[in-house]
C-alpha positions in Angstrom: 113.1 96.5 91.6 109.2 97.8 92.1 106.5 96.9 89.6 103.3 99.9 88.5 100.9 98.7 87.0 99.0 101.6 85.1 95.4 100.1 84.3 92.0 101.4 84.4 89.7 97.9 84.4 89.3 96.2 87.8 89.1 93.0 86.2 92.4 93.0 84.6 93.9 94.9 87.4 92.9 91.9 90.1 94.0 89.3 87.2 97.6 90.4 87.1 97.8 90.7 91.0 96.7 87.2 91.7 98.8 85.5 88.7 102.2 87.3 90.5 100.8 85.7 93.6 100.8 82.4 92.3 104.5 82.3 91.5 106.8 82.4 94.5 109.7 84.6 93.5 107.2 87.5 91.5 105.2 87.4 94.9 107.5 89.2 96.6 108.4 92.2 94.4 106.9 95.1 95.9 103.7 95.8 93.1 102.0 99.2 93.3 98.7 99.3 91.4 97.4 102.9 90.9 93.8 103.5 91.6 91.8 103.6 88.4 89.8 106.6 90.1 93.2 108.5 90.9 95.4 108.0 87.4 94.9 111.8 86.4 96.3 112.4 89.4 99.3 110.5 89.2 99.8 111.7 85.5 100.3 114.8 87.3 102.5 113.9 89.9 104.5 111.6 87.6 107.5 114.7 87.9 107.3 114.4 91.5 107.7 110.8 91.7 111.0 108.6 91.9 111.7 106.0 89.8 114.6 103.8 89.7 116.0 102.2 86.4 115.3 98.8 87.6 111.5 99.7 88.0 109.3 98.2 85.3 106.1 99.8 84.0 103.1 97.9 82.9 101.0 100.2 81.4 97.5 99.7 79.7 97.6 102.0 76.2 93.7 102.6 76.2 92.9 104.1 79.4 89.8 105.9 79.8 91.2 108.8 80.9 92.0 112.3 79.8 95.6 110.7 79.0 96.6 107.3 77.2 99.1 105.4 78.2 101.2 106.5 75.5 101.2 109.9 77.4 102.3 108.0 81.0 105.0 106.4 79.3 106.6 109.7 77.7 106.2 111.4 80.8 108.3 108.0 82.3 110.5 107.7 79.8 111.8 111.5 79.5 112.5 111.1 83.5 113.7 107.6 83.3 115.4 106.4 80.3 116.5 103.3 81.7 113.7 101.7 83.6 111.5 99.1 81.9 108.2 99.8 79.9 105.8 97.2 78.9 102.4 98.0 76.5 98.8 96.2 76.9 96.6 97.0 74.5 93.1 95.7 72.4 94.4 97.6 69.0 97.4 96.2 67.7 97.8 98.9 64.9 99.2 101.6 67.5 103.0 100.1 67.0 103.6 103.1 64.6 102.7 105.9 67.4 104.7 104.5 70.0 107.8 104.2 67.6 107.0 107.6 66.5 107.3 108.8 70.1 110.5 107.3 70.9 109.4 105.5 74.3 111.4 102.1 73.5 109.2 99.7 75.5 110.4 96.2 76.2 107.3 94.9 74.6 103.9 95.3 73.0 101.3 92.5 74.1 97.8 92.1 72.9 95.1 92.0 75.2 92.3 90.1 73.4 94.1 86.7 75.0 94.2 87.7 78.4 95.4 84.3 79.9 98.3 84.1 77.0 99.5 87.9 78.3 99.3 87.0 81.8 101.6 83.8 81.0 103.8 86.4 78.4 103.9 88.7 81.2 104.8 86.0 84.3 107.7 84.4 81.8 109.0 88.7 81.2 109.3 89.6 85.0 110.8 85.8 85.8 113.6 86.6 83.1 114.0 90.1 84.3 114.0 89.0 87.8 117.1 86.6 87.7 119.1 88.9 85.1 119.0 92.0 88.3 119.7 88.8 90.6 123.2 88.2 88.5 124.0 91.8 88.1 126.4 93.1 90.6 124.3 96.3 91.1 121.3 94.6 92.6 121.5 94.2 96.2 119.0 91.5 98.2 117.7 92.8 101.1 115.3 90.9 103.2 112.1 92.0 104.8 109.5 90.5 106.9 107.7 89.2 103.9 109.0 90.5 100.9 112.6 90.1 99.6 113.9 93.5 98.0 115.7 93.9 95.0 117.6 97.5 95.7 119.4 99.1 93.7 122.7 101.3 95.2 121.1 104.3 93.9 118.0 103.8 95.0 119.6 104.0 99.0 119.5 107.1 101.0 120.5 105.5 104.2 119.9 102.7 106.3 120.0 103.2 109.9 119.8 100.8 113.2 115.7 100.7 115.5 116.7 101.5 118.9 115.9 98.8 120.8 115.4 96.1 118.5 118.0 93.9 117.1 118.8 93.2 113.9 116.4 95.3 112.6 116.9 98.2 110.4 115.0 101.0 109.1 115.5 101.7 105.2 115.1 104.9 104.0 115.2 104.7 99.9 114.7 107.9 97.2 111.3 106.3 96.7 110.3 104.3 99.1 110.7 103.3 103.1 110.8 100.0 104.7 111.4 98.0 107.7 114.3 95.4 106.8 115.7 91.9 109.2 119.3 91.8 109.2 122.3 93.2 111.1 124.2 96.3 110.2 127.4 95.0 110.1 125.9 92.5 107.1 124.6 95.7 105.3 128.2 97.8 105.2 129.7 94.8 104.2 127.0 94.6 100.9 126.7 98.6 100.1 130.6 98.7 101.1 132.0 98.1 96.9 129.8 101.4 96.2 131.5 103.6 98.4 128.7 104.0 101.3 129.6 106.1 104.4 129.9 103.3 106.7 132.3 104.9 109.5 129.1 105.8 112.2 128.4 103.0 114.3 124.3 102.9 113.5 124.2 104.5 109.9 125.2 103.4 106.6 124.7 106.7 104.3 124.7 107.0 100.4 126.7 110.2 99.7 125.7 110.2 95.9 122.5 111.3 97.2 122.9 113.7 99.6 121.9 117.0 97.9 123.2 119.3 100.9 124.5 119.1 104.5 123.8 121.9 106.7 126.9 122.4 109.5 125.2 124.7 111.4 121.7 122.4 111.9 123.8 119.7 111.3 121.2 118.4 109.1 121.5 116.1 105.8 119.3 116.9 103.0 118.9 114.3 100.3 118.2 114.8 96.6 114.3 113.8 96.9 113.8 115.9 100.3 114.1 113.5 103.0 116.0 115.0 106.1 117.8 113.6 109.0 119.9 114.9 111.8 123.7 113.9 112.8 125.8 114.8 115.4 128.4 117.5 114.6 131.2 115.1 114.7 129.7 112.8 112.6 129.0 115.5 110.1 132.6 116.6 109.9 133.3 112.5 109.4 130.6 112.3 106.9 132.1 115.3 104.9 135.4 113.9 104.8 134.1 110.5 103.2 132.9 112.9 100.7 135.9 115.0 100.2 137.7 112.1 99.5 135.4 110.5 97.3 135.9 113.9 95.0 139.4 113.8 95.0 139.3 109.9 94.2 137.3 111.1 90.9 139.2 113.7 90.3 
């Protein structure tokens, strides 16, 4: 679960950031707060970007931009029909527009009581955070700071630091990080969701894997990240897969 906030006022920008502070359990959800300098940019690199369906979007309707926030949350919601949409804004008479557009957002808050939002807002993520904590699909994995809330589908791999122990490097479809537990304790978690867990220092997500090359013995993953095996552990790694087609067959 990763929170973007889409917002073009400093103000309200550092507001929301220190209310999640405040609470323990919304401080450590990984928050990424777009520049307001840099949002046309990131309208236009929305395509490009990965979201998972357990990402929620706070978005601000009346930017100040060339695009509303309307337009982010079509562009989000026709590549992510699943993930969660919230709408701030200072007109309340622009309910017909988004219904018009079809983005379905969680919820529509008002701006003109900014300390009533931020509480609406802190009470939303706490109820969202414990129902992905119950569901079976969200996976806890623990940082240095932060705890992450991962979905399976969000995993490319997860693979052992040489030389430091019970440390792992995560490598996600959106996102990388560095995460404090023991291999053996991560198979056993992605294990009900048919990970490749047979190589000693990897756990592998084959429902990402795009393409793996036999002759580089390389493993390409749907959003372009690369990484090399050894040949025997590609011929393993392409038998897990194998099986997992004739399974669902």
């Amino acid at each position: 679960m990763k929170i973007y906030y889409i917002e073009d006022n400093l103000f309200h920008q550092e507001l929301f950031k220190k209310e999640l502070m405040k609470h323990q359990e919304l401080s450590v959800i990984s928050l990424q707060i777009f520049p307001n300098n840099e949002l046309e940019t990131i309208y236009k690199r929305l395509d490009t970007l990965v979201f998972s369906s357990s990402d929620l979007f706070i978005i601000d309707i009346d930017l100040k931009t060339l695009h509303s926030g309307i337009d982010f949350a079509k562009k989000i919601r026709n590549k992510n029909p699943e993930c969660s949409i919230i709408f701030l804004s200072n007109d309340n008479t622009r309910g017909l527009e988004i219904i018009n557009q079809q983005i379905r957002p969680d919820c529509y808050l008002d701006k003109t009581n900014l300390d009533e939002v931020a509480q609406t807002l802190k009470q939303l993520l706490l109820e969202k955070l414990e129902a992905h904590k119950q569901s079976s699909s969200i996976i806890e994995l623990q940082g240095a700071a932060k705890v992450f809330l991962i979905a399976p589908d969000e995993v490319n791999y997860i693979s052992t630091i040489n030389g430091s122990r019970s440390t792992l490097e995560f490598y996600g479809t959106n996102e990388n990080f560095v995460i404090h537990d023991k291999m053996k304790n991560i198979k056993q978690k992605f294990q009900n969701y048919h990970f490749f867990n047979d190589l000693k220092s990897f756990s592998i997500n084959p429902f990402n894997i795009k393409e793996v090359d036999k002759q580089m013995m390389e493993v390409h993953f749907k959003n372009k990240d690369t990484f090399f095996l050894s040949s025997s552990s590609v011929k393993k790694l392409l038998r897990h897969i194998d099986q997992l087609k004739q399974t669902n067959s």
